[in-house]
C-alpha positions in Angstrom: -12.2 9.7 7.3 -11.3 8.1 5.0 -14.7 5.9 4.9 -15.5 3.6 2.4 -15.9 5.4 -0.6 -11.9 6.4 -0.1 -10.9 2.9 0.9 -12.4 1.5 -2.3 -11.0 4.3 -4.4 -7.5 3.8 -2.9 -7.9 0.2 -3.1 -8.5 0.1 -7.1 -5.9 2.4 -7.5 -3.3 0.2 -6.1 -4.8 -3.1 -7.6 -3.1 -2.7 -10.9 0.2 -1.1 -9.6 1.0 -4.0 -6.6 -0.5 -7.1 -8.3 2.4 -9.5 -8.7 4.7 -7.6 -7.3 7.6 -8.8 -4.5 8.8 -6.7 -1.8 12.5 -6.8 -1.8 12.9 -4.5 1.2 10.7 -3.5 4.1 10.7 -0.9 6.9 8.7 0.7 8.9 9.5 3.2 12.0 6.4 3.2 14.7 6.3 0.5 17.2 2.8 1.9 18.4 1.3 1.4 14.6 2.8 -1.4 13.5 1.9 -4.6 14.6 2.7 -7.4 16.4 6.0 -5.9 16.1 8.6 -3.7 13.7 10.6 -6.8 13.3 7.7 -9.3 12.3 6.1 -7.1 10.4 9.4 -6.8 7.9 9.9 -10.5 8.3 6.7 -11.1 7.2 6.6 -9.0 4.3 10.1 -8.6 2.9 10.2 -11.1 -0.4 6.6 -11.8 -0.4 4.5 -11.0 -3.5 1.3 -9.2 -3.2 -1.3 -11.1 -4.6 -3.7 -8.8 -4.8 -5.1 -5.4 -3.2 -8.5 -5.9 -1.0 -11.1 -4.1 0.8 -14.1 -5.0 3.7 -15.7 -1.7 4.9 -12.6 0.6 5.4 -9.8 -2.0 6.2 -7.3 -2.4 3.4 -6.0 -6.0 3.3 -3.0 -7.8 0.4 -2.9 -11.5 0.8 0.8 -12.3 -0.1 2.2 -15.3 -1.2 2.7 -16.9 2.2 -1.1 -16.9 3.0 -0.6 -14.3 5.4 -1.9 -10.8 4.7 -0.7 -7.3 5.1 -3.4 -5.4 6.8 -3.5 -1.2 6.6 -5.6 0.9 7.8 -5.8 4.5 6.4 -7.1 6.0 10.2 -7.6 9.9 10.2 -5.0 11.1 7.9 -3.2 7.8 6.1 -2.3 8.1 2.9 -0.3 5.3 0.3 0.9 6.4 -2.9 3.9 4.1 -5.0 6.9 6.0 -6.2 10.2 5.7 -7.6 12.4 4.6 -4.7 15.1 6.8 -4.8 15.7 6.8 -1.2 17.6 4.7 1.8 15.6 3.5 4.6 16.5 5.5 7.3 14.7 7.6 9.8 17.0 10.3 8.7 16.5 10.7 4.8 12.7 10.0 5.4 10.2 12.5 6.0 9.0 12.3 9.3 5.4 11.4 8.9 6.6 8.5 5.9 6.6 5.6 9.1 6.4 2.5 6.2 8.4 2.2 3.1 7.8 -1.5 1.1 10.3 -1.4 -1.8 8.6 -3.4 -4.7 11.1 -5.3 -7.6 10.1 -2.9 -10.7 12.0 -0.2 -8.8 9.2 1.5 -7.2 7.7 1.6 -3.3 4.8 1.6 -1.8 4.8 4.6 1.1 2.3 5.0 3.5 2.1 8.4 5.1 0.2 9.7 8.3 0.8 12.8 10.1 -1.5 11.9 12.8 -0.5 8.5 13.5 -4.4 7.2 14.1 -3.8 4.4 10.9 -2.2 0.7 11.6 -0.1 -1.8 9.4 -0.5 -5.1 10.8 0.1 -9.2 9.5 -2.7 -11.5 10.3 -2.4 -14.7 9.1 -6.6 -15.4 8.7 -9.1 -12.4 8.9 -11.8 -13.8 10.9 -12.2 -10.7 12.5 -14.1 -9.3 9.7 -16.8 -11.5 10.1 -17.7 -9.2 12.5 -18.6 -6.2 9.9 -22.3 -6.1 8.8 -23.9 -6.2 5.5 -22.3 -3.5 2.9 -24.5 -1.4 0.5 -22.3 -2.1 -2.1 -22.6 -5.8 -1.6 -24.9 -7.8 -4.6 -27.0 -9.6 -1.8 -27.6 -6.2 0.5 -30.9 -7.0 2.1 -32.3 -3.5 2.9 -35.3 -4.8 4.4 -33.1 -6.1 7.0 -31.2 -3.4 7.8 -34.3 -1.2 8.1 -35.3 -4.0 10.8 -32.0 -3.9 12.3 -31.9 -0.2 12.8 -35.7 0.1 13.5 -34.9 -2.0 16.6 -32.1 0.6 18.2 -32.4 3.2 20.5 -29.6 5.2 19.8 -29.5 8.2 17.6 -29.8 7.0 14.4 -26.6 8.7 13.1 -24.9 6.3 15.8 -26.4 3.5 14.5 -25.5 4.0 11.1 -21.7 4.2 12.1 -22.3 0.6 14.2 -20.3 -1.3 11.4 -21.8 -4.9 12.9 -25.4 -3.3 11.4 -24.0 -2.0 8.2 -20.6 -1.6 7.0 -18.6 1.4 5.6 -20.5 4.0 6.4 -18.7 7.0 8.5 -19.6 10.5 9.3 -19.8 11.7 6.2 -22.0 9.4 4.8 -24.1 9.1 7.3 -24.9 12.7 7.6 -25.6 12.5 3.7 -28.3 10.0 3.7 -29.9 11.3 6.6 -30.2 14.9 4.9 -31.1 12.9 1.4 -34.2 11.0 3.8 -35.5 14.3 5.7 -34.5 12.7 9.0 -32.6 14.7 11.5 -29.2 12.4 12.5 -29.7 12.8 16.6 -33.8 11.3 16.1 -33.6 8.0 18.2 -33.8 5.2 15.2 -36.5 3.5 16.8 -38.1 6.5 16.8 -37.7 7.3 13.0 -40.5 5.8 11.2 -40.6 2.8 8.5 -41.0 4.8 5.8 -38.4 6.9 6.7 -36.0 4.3 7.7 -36.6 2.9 4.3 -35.3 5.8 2.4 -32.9 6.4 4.6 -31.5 2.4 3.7 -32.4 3.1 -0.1 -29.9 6.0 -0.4 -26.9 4.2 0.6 -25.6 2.5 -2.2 -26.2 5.4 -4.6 -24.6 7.6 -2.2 -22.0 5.3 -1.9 -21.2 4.8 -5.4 -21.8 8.4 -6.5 -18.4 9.3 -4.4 -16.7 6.3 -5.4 -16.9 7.7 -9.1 -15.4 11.0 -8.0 -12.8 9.4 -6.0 -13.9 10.1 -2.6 -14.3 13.6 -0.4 -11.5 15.5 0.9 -12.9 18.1 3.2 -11.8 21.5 3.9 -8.9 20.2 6.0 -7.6 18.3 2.9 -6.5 15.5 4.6 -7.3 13.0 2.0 -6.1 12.6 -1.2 -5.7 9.3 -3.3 -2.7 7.1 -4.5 -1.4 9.6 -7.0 -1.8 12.9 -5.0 -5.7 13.9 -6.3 -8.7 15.3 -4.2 -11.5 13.5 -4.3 -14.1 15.4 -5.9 -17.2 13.9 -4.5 -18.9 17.7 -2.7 -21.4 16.6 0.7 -25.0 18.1 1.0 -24.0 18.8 4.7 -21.3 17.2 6.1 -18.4 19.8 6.9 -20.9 22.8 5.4 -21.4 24.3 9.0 -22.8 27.8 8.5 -23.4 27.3 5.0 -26.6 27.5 3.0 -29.1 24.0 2.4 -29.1 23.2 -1.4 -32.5 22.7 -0.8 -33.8 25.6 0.9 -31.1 28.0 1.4 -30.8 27.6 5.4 -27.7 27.6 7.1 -26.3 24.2 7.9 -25.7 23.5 11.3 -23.5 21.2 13.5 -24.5 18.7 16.3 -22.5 16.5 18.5 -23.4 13.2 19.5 -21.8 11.8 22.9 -19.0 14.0 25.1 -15.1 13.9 25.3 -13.2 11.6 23.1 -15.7 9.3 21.8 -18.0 12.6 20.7 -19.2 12.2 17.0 -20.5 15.6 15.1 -23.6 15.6 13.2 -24.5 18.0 10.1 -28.0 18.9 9.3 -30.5 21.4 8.0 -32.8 22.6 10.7 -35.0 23.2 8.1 -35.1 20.3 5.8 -34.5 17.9 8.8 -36.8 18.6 12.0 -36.2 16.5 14.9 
């Protein structure tokens, strides 16, 4: 979180208020975050002009004028939103979860925000590495017969398989959970185990999903954590995900919660036991 549908909605946001614009002034604060380095990264950005604002599964990318490209990725918590800069770049007057400030020449800034500290700013000069992203279901050419081959030949759970972003790309635990409850298909079923049919809806709900919560701007959850460039919710309400304990839209039966995996790398799961028998 965010996952595609907040990526895009971020990214369309910011299209028509950094288009053409130069950054006079860069900083950032977080060695960890920022990458290859604090200093690059404001050498590589400070007078450059944003060409354009971009998005490949959840990765926000700006190619600037130098052919490089400023690379950001939301993480847990990350948020950007453009202001009036009224403020001097110091650690001091900042807030302390503010760890980039790009100061734009129409007298505004782009400010990217994350409490958590799980997002990344970054300069690549070429973006090879996302080749490695699958297929998106947003994506004119978005072969759903393959991807119904694809998954049909894992063995994990197929919740896990729709988060592998080399099968498909941009779908997260939100998502995931929602077109699994929207094809009857419980999320820890192995995927080779799920059958054709099932696979097929399963594949066929993706896009509309996808695009139904682009059109409300995305899903902030009960934590709140997300909200988009100018300080909104997103207004796009899951079947299941985050609905622990509360009643199936279907049939009225609690929603429960699953976990897939142990310790760190442990993913939850959100179905109804009901509506979606293992």
């Amino acid at each position: 979180m965010p996952e595609l549908p907040e990526v895009e909605t971020v990214r369309s946001q910011l299209q028509p208020q950094l288009a053409g614009r130069r950054i006079v002034q860069s900083w950032a604060r977080l060695p960890r975050i920022t990458q290859p380095s604090i200093e690059a990264f404001v050498a590589a950005t400070q007078g450059q002009t944003i060409l354009e604002a971009r998005r490949r599964a959840k990765q926000l990318y700006f190619p600037l004028e130098s052919g490089a490209n400023l690379l950001i990725h939301l993480g847990m918590t990350g948020r950007l939103h453009v202001e009036n800069s009224t403020q001097d770049f110091d650690s001091a007057s900042l807030h302390k979860h503010i760890h980039a400030v790009l100061r734009l020449d129409n007298g505004q800034q782009l400010v990217f925000t994350d409490p958590r500290t799980f997002g990344a700013l970054a300069i690549a000069e070429n973006l090879d590495f996302l080749n490695g992203y699958g297929p998106e279901p947003l994506d004119e050419d978005f072969d759903e017969a393959a991807i119904v081959q694809a998954l049909a030949r894992r063995s994990i759970k197929i919740k896990a398989a729709l988060l592998d972003q080399k099968i498909v790309a941009g779908l997260g635990n939100i998502y995931a959970d929602e077109v699994c409850f929207l094809a009857g298909v419980h999320p820890a079923t192995p995927a080779n185990a799920v059958s054709p049919e099932k696979l097929k809806i399963i594949v066929s709900h993706m896009r509309p999903v996808l695009e139904l919560a682009i059109q409300a701007r995305g899903a902030t959850l009960k934590d709140g954590g997300y909200q988009d460039t100018f300080g909104a919710f997103g207004e796009f309400i899951p079947d299941v995900y985050g609905r622990t304990g509360e009643e199936c839209k279907t049939c009225q039966t609690p929603i429960e919660r699953g976990t897939l995996g142990k310790g760190k790398s442990a993913r939850s799961y959100h179905f109804c036991p009901v509506c979606q028998k293992i």
